[in-house]
N, C-alpha and C positions, 0 to 999 in steps of 0.2 A: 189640243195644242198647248192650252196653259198650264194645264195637268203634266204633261208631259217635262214643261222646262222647269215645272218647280219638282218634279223628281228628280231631272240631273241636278238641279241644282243643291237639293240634299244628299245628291250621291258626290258630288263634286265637294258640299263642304265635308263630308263626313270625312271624304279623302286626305283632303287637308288639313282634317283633323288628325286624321290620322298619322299622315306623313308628322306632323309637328310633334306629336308626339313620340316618336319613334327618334326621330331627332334628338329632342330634349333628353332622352336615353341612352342613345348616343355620348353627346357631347359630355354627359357626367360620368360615363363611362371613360370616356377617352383622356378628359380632365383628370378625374379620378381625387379630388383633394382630400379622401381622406383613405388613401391607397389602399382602398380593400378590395380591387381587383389584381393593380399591378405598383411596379415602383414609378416615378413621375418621368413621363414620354416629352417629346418637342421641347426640349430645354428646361423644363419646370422642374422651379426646385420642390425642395420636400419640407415646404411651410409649415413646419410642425407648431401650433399652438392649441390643441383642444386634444388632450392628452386621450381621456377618453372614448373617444372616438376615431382617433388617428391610432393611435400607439400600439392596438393591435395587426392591425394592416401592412405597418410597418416592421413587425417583426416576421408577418410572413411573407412579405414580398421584398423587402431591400437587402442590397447584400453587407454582413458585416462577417466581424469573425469575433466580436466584443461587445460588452453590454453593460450599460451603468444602471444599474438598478435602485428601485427605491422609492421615496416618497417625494412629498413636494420639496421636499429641505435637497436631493438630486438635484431637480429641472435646475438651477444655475450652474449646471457644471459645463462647461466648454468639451464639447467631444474631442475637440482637438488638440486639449491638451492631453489626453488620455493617448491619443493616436500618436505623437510624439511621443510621450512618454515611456509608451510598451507598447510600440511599433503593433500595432493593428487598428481596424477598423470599427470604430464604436458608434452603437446607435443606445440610445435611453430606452431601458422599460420602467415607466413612472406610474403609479398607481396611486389616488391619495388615501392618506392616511399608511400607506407601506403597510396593509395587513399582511402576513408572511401567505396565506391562501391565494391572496389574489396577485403578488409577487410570482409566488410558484404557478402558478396558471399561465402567467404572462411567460415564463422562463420553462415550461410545456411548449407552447406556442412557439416559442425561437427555437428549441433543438429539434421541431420540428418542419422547420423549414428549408433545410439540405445544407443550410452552411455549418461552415465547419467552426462551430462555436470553441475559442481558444481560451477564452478571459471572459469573467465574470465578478464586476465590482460591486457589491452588496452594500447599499445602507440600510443597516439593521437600527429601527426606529425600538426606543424600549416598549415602546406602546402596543408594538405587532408581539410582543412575545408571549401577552395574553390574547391577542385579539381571537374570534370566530375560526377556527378550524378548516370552514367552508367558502369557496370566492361568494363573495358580497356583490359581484359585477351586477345581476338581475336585482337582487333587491334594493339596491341603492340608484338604480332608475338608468343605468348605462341604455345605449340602444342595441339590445340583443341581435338586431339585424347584420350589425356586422362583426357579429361576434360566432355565433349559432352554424354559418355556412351553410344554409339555408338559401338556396338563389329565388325561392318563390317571396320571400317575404324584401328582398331587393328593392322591391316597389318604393318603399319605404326612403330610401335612398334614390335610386334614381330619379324620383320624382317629388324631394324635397325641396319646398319655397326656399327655407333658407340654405340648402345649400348651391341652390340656383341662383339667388340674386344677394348671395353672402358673403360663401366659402369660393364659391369657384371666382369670382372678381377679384377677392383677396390675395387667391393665388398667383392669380397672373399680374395684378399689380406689382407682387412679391418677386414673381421671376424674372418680367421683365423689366421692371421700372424704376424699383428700389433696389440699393445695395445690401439684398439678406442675405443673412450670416447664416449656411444650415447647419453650422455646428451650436448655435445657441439654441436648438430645439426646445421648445417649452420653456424657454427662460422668461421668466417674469419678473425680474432682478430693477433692469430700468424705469418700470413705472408703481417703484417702492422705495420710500423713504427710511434708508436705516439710522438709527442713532437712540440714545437712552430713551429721550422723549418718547419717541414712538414706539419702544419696547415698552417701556412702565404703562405708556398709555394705553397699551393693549392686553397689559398684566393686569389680573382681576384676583388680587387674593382672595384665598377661602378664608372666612369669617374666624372660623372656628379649627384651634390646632388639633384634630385629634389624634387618640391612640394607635401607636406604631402597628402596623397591623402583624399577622404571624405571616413568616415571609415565605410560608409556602401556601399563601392564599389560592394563588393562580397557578398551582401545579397542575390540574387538571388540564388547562387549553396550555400551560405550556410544554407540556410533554406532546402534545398534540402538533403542535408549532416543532419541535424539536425533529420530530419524526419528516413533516414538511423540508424541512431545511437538507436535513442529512439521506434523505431518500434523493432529492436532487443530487446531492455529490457522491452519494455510493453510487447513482444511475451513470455517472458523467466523470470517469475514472479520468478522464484525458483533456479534461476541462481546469485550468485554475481560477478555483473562485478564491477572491479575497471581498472577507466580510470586516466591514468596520461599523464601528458605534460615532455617531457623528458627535460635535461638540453644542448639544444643550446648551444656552442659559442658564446663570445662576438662580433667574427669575423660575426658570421649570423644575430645578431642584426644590429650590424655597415652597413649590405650590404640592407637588409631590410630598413634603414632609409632611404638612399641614395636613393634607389628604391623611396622613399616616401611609401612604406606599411604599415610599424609599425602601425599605428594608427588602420589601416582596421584589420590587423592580430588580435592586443590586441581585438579590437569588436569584431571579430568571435570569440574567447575564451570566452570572456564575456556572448555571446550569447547563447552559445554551453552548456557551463558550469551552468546556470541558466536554461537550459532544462533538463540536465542529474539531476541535482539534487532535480529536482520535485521525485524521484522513489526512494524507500525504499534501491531496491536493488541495489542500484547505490554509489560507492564514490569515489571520485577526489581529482587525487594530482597534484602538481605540482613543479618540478623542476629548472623549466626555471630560479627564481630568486637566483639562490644557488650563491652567488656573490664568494664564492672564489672557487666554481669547475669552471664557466664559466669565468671566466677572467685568470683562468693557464691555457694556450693555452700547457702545456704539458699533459693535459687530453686528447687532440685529435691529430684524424691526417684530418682532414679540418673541415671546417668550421661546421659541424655539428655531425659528427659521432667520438665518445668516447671509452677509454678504459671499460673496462669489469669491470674495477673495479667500473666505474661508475656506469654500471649496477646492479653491485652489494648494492651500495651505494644507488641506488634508488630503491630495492627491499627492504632492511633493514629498510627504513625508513614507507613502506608502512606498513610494517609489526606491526611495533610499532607505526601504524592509525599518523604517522609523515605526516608535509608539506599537511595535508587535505585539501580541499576546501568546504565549505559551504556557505550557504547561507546568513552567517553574514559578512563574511571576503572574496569570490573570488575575490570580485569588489577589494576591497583595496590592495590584493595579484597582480591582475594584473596592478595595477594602479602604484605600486611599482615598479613592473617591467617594467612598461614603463618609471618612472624617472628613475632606473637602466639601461636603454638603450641611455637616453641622456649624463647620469654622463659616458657609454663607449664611445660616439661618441665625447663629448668633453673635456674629459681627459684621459679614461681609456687608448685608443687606440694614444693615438696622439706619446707618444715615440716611439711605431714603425713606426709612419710615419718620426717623426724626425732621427731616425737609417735610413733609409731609407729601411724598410724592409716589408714594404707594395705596392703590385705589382698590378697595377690599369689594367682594362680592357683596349684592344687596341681598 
């Protein structure tokens, strides 16, 4: 008899274990907060903050017809000024660091999810135009579960602690409780202090100036990168991409010289820029030489990442076909801006070296 009820009784809890389980699968399923089944159901918005792990999901399941691309210097862009501005609908594909490999993967992933992609807004980071060849998503620790499409290794997600007692409370505080904004997707702008202070403070000069390097150092990964970029827009004839160069810091020039890059960097722009605009559907701007956003170091909070208002500022201009690059003028535009990077290195910058408010690598 006693035999008997402590068997149903392990067949009763197993039950309920099991049901709970099934459950718990369920509900993250139905949840979904990091939309790698569907777009957000039962009024949920699309609480984008962990780019990583959202940002692909999101390009396969939401609908857009537009796409702001790019590194962390993107995530404060307003989607919504992009959708006002050239009438469609824009979602972010953010990737940090903006390697062009992991860029073009992300922009794989959206043409291949049935919409009909019209607009494609490029921040071409200088950094990406040497960078790996290869997407870096696996080696830099991304979680391939929701990358892979692989429904056996799902476990991993739908039966994640935190996104059980993290992700998914965050969401639904986010949809129904607070006033979010889903057009500020990934914005991290608010709980960042911009101003000189905290630019210089997070500028770490190199000790030591060295030799200008030969400026076709990084030809190798940049032909590499080159090929990435213009295979996307030779595949995507009815697509317009416009690729811009954002507005650096004087502070990033100044460190770039000292490195001795400058020279190699302007050549991949050069390089880059004279490929992209062999193609109709292609047009380039460029930022970089805006001489009084990049030398008011209260535009940023380091050496390269800016307020929103910037980004605002560099959407406005694209808009009104401003700051273009073509094929009469990129040479001269960037050739500017490399005497604009010696006029910061020996004047612009030198008073905060005399305040003594420039803080050199140990």
């Amino acid at each position: 008899m006693n035999k008997n009820k402590d068997v149903n009784f392990i067949k009763n809890f197993i039950r309920a274990v099991i049901i709970i389980v099934l459950l718990i699968g369920v509900m993250v399923f139905l949840i979904d907060p990091f939309f790698h089944y569907h777009k957000p159901w039962f009024g949920l918005k699309a609480v984008l903050n962990d780019k990583e792990y959202q940002c692909i999901g999101t390009l396969r399941h939401f609908d857009y017809d537009a796409l702001i691309v790019g590194s962390s210097v993107a995530e404060n862009n307003d989607n919504s000024w992009y959708d006002e501005a050239f009438n469609c609908k824009s979602i972010k594909a953010i990737r940090s660091y903006g390697a062009t490999a992991d860029l073009c993967y992300l922009l794989d992933e959206a043409f291949l999810s049935g919409n009909d992609i019209k607009k494609i807004f490029y921040n071409i980071d200088p950094s990406s135009l040497n960078a790996d060849v290869a997407p870096t998503f696996e080696s830099t620790g991304c979680p391939m579960y929701l990358y892979d499409k692989n429904p056996l290794n799902d476990i991993r997600y739908l039966y994640n602690k935190g996104v059980i007692f993290e992700k998914i409370p965050y969401m639904l505080v986010n949809s129904y409780l607070v006033d979010y904004d889903e057009n500020l997707s990934y914005n991290w702008a608010k709980w960042k202090n911009f101003g000189s202070e905290s630019a210089l403070g997070l500028y770490f000069r190199p000790k030591t100036k060295k030799s200008m390097m030969d400026e076709t150092v990084y030809d190798d990964k940049l032909l590499g990168n080159i090929e990435l970029l213009t295979t996307e827009v030779e595949n995507h004839p009815d697509t317009e991409f416009y690729f811009f160069f954002p507005a650096y810091s004087m502070l990033w020039w100044d460190g770039i010289y000292r490195t001795g890059e400058r020279d190699a960097f302007i050549h991949c722009e050069k390089e880059m820029v004279k490929a992209l605009l062999k193609y109709e559907n292609v047009r380039v701007f460029c930022f970089q030489d805006e001489e009084e956003i990049i030398t008011n170091l209260d535009n940023y909070m380091d050496s390269i990442h800016f307020s929103p208002e910037i980004n605002k500022y560099m959407m406005d201009k694209m808009v009104g076909d401003e700051n273009r690059m073509t094929e009469a003028n990129y040479e001269d535009i960037l050739d500017n801006m490399k005497n604009l990077s010696d006029r910061i290195v020996n004047e612009l910058i030198v008073p905060y070296e005399e305040n003594g408010q420039i803080t050199y690598e140990q």
